[in-house]
C-alpha positions as CSV (number, residue, x, y, z in Angstrom):
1,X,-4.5,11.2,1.6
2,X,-5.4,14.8,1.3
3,X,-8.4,16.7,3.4
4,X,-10.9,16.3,0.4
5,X,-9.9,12.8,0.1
6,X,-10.4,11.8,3.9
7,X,-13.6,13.7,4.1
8,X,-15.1,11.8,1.1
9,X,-14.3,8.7,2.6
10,X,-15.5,9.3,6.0
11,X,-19.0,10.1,4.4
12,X,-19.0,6.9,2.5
13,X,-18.1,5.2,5.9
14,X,-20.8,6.8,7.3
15,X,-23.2,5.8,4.6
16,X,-22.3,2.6,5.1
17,X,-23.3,3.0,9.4
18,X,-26.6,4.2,7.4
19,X,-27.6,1.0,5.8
20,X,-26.2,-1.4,8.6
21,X,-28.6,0.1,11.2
22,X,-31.3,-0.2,8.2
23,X,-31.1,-3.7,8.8
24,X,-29.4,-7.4,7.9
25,X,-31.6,-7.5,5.1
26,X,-29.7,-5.0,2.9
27,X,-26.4,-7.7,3.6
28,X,-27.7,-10.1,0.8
29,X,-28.2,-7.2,-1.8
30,X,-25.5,-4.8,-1.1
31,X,-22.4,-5.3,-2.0
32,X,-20.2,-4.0,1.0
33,X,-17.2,-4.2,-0.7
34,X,-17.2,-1.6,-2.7
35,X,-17.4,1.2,0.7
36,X,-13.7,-0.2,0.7
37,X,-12.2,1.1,-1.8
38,X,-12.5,5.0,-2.6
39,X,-11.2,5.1,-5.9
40,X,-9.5,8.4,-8.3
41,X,-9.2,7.8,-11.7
42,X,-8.3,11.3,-11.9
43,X,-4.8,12.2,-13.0
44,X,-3.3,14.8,-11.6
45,X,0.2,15.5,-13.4
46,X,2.6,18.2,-12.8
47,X,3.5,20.3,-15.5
48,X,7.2,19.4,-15.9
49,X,7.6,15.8,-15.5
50,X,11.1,16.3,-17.6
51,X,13.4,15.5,-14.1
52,X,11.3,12.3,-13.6
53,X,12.1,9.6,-16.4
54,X,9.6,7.0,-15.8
55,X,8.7,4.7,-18.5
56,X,4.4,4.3,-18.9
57,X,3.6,0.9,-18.7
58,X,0.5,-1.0,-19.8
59,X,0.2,-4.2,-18.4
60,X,-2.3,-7.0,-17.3
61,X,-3.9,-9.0,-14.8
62,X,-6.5,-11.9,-13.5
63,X,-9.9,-11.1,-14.6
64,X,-9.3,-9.4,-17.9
65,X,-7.8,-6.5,-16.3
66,X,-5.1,-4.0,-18.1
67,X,-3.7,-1.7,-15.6
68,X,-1.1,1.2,-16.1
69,X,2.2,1.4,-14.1
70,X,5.5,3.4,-13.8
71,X,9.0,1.9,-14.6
72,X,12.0,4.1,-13.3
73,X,15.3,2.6,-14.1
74,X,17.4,2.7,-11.3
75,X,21.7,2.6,-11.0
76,X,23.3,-1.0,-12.2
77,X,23.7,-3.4,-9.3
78,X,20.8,-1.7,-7.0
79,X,17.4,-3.5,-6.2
80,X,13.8,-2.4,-7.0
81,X,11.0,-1.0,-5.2
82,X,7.3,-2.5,-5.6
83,X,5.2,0.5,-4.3
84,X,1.7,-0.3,-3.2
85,X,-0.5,3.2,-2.9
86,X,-3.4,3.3,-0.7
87,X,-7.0,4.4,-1.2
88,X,-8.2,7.5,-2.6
89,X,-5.3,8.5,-4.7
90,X,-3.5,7.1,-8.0
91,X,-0.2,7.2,-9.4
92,X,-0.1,11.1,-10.5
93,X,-0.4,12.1,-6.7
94,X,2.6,9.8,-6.0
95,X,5.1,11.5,-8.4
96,X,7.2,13.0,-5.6
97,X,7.4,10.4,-3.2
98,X,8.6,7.9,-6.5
99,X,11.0,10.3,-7.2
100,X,12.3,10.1,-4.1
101,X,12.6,6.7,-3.6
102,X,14.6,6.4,-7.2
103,X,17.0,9.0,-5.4
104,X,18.4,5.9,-3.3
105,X,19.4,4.5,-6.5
106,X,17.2,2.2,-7.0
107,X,14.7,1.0,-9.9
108,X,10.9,1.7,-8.8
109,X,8.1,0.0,-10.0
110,X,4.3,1.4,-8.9
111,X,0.8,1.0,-11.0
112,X,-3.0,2.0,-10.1
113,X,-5.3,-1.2,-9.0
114,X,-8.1,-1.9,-11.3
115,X,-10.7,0.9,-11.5
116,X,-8.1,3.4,-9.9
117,X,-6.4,5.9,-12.1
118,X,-6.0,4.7,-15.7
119,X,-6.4,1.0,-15.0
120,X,-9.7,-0.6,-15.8
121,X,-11.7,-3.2,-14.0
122,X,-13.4,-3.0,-10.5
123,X,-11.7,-3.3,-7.6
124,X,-11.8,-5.5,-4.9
125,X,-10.2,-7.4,-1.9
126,X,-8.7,-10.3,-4.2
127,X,-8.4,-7.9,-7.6
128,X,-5.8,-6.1,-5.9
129,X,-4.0,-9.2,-5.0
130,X,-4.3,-10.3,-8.2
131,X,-3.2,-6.6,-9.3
132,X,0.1,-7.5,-7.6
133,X,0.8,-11.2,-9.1
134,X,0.1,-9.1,-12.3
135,X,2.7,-6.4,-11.7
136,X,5.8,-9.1,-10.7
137,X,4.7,-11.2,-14.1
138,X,5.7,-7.7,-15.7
139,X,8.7,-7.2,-13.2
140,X,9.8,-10.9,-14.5
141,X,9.7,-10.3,-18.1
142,X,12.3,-7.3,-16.9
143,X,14.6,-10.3,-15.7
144,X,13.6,-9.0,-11.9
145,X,12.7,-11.9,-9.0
146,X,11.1,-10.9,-5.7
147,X,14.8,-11.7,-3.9
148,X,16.1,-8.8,-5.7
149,X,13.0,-6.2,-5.1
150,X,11.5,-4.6,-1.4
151,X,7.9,-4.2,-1.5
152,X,6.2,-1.2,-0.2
153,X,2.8,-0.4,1.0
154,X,1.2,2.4,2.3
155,X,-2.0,2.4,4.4
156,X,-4.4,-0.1,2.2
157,X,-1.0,-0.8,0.1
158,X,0.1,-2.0,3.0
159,X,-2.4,-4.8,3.4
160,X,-1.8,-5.9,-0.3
161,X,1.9,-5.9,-0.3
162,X,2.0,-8.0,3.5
163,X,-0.3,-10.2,1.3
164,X,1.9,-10.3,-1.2
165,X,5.0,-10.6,0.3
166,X,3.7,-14.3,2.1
167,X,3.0,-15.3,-1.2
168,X,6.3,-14.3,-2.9
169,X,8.8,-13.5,-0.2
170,X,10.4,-10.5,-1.2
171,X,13.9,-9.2,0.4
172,X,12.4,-6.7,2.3
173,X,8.7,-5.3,3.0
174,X,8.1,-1.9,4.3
175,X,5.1,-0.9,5.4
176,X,3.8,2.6,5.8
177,X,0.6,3.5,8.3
178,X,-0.6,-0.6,8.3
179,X,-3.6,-0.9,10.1
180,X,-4.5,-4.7,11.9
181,X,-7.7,-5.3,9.8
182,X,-10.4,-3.5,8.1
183,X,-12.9,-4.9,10.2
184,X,-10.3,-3.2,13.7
185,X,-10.2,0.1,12.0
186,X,-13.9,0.5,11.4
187,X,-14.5,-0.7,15.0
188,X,-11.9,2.3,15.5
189,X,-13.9,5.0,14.0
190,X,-17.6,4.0,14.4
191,X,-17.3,2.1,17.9
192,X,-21.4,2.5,17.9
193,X,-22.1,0.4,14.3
194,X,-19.2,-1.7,15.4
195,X,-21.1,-4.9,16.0
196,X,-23.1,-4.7,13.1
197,X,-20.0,-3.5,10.6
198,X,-17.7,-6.0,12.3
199,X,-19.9,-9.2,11.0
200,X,-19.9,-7.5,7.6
201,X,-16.1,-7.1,7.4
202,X,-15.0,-9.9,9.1
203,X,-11.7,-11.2,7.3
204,X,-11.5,-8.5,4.8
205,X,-7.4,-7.3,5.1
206,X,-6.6,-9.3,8.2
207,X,-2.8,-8.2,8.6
208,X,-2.7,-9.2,12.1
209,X,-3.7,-12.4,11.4
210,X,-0.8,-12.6,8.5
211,X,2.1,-11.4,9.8
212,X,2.9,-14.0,12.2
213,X,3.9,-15.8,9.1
214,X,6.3,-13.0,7.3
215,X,9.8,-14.6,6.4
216,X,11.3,-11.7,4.9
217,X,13.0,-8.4,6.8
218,X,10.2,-5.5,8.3
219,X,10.6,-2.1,8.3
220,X,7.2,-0.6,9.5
221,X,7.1,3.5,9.4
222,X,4.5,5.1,11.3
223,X,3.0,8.9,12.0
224,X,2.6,9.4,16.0
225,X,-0.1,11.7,15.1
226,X,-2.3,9.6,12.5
227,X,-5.9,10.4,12.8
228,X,-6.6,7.5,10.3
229,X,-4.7,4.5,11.4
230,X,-4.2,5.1,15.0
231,X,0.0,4.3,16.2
232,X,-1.4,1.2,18.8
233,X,-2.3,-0.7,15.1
234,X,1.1,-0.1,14.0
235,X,2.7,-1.2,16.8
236,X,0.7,-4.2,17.0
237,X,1.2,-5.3,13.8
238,X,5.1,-5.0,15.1
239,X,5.0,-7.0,18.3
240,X,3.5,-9.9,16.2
241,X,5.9,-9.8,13.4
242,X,8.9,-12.1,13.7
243,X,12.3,-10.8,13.4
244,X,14.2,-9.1,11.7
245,X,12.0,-6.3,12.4
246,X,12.7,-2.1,12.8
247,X,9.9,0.6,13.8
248,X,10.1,4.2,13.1
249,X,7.3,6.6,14.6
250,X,7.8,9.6,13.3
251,X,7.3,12.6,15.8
252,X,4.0,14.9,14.5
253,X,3.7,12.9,11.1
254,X,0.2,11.8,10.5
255,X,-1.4,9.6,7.8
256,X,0.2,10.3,4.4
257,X,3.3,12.9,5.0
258,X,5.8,10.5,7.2
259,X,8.4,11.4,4.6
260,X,7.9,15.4,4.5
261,X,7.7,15.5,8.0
262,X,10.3,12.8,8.6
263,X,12.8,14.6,6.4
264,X,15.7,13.1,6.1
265,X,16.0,10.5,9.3
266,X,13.0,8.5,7.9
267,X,15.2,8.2,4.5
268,X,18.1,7.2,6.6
269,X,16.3,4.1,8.0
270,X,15.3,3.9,4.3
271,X,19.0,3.4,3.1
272,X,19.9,1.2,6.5
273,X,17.5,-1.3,5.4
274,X,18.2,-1.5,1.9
275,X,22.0,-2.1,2.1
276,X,21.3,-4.8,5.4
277,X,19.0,-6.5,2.9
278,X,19.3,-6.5,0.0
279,X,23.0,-7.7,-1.4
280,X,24.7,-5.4,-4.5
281,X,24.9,-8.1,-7.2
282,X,26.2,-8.6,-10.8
283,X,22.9,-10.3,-11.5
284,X,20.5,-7.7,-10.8
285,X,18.8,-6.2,-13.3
């Protein structure tokens, strides 16, 4: 999430400490939701995309939804990564971090939630759950199962793919800046609107009250100096998790650069976890 990006949504958080201290009565005609979701539809593409073969894909979802993804073939015999982006961005601002991820030989798999980038629809808590059972009906047409592919969530991604991953057990979930529920980090940043805000959100991307139930393998990667999802949520989220669990806080990272600033330790835990979990197989994709 870039300086522009944070900014924006701080003021739409603040708008939304505007109309809660404007009273209850604005609860049963506003619809709160939508402060969650701070969406680009906005493509951003580099001019040489050449080194980066990626197939466009067009695919759809509950509510009448068609939303556009990225397929990267990966080496024979290696698994694939579901990457969930957060808030405020789309896939064109994720180009580098998908390339690096097929690097590790594996296939990769990301898309925009409905009413982000090029997908249509309006988003929502359960749209972008529904955006993810929509995206593995695709995977599956490909011959892929969730055994064979690690989900991967960054900040809001986060909360979809620890969703998702109760719901289809992957073989591995990593999680990237998870906070312990919308209604925590709110409480976080407006401690004075807290009461009011907390009533509003209660529920909304509850991760702390979800990953008591994980079954699969956790790798949770976290910047010590986050500004947006403090490290204490992170490491929450990991004393709660059952095993097997690994956490990586990575020294003077903050929200959305762990893997510049991690360099290449953070991709070493990457490549650790991948060949503990998932098995090289003749049947993979």
């Amino acid at each position: 999430m870039n300086g522009w990006a944070t900014w924006r949504l701080s003021c739409r958080w603040l708008l939304a400490c505007l109309l809660a201290l404007l009273g209850v009565t604005l609860c049963g005609c506003f619809k709160w939701e939508k402060l969650i979701f701070s969406t680009d539809e906005e493509m951003h593409f580099p001019a040489d995309l050449s080194a980066l073969a990626f197939e466009e894909v067009l695919f759809t979802a509950p509510g009448e939804v068609t939303l556009y993804g990225w397929y990267l073939p990966g080496q024979p015999g290696k698994p694939l990564i579901l990457f969930f982006h957060g808030t405020a961005t789309n896939l064109s601002h994720e180009i580098e971090y998908l390339a690096r991820l097929h690097d590790l030989g594996t296939t990769v798999f990301a898309f925009d939630y409905r009413g982000y980038g090029q997908s249509s629809g309006e988003p929502s808590e359960q749209g972008t759950y529904q955006d993810a059972g929509g995206a593995l009906d695709y995977l599956r047409t490909r011959g892929w199962e969730p055994a064979q592919i690690i989900y991967c969530g960054r900040s809001l991604g986060a909360a979809v793919a620890l969703d998702f991953a109760l719901k289809n057990p992957p073989a591995g979930l990593v999680l990237e800046s998870p906070f312990t529920s919308l209604a925590g980090l709110i409480c976080y940043h407006y401690q004075l609107t807290c009461p009011l805000l907390r009533q509003v959100y209660a529920g909304f991307y509850n991760n702390l009250g979800k990953i008591t139930q994980l079954r699969s393998p956790l790798l949770i990667f976290q910047g010590e100096k986050d500004t947006i999802v403090p490290r204490q949520m992170a490491e929450e989220l990991f004393r709660r998790a059952p095993e097997p669990k690994t956490i990586y806080l990575v020294a003077g990272a903050g929200h959305g650069d762990l893997w510049q600033v991690g360099g290449a330790p953070y991709w070493e835990h990457w490549k650790r976890f991948l060949n503990k979990n998932v098995t090289t197989s003749a049947s993979l994709p």
